[in-house]
N, C-alpha and C positions, 0 to 999 in steps of 0.2 A: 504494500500500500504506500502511495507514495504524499507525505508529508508538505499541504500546500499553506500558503500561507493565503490567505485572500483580503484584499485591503477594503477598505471601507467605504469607498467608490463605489466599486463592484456589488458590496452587502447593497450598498443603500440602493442601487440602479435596480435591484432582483428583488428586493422589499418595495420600492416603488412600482415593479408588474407584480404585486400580489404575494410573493415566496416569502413564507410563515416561518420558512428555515432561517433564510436572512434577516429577517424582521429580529426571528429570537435570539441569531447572533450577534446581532447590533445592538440589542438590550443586554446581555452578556456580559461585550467589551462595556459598554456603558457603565455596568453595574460595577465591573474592577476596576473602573477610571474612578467613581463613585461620583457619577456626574448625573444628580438627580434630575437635572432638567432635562436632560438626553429623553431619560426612562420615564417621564413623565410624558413627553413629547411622544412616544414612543407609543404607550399607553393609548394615547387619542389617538393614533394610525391604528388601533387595535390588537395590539402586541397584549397577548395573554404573559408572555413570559414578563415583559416588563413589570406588569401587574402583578403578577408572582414576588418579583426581586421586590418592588417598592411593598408591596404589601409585608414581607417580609421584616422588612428596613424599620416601617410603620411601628408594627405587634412588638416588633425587641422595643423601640422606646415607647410605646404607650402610646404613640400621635394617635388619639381618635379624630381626630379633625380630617387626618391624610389617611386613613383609613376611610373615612366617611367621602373624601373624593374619589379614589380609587375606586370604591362602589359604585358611585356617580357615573364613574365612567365605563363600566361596563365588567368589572371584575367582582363578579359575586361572591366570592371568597373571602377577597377583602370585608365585602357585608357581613359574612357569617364571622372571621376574623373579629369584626369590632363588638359585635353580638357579644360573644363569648367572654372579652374583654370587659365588657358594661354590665354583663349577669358574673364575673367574679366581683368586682368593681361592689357592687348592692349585694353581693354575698357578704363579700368582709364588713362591710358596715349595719349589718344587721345584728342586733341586738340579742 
C-alpha cells in the first residue's frame, strides 16, 4: 500500500463535489491544528465528523451553550450529549 500524502486543496476541491471522506478529513486535520472555526465551519457544510470532534471538545469542558449549537446545526448527539449533561447537572443538586 502505498503511503500518500494529500494536501488540503485536493480535500477541500473532493469535499466541495460532495466526498464525506474528504469533508471528514478536513475536520481531522482541523481538529489537530485545534482550529475550532475550521470545525465549526465544517459542521455547516455538514461534516458529521466535525460534529463528533466539536461535540466532543464541548462535553470535556461542560460548554452547554456549544453543545446546544452543534444540535442547532444538525448533530443530534451533541443534543443527546447536552441532555445527559443537564439531567447529571439537577441530579447533583437534588436534595
Amino acid at each position: 500500500m502505498t503511503n500518500m500524502n494529500i494536501d488540503r486543496e485536493t480535500l477541500r476541491e473532493l469535499a466541495d463535489e460532495g466526498n464525506e471522506t474528504a469533508l471528514g478529513r478536513l475536520a481531522d486535520i482541523a481538529d489537530t491544528a485545534g482550529d475550532l472555526g475550521e470545525l465549526s465551519e465544517l459542521l455547516d457544510e455538514g461534516s458529521m465528523r466535525a460534529g463528533f470532534l466539536l461535540t466532543r471538545r464541548a462535553a470535556s469542558t461542560g460548554d452547554l451553550r456549544e453543545l446546544q449549537r452543534i444540535a442547532d446545526a444538525g448533530y443530534d448527539e451533541a443534543g443527546d450529549e447536552l441532555n445527559r449533561l443537564l439531567k447529571a447537572t439537577a441530579d447533583g443538586h437534588r436534595d
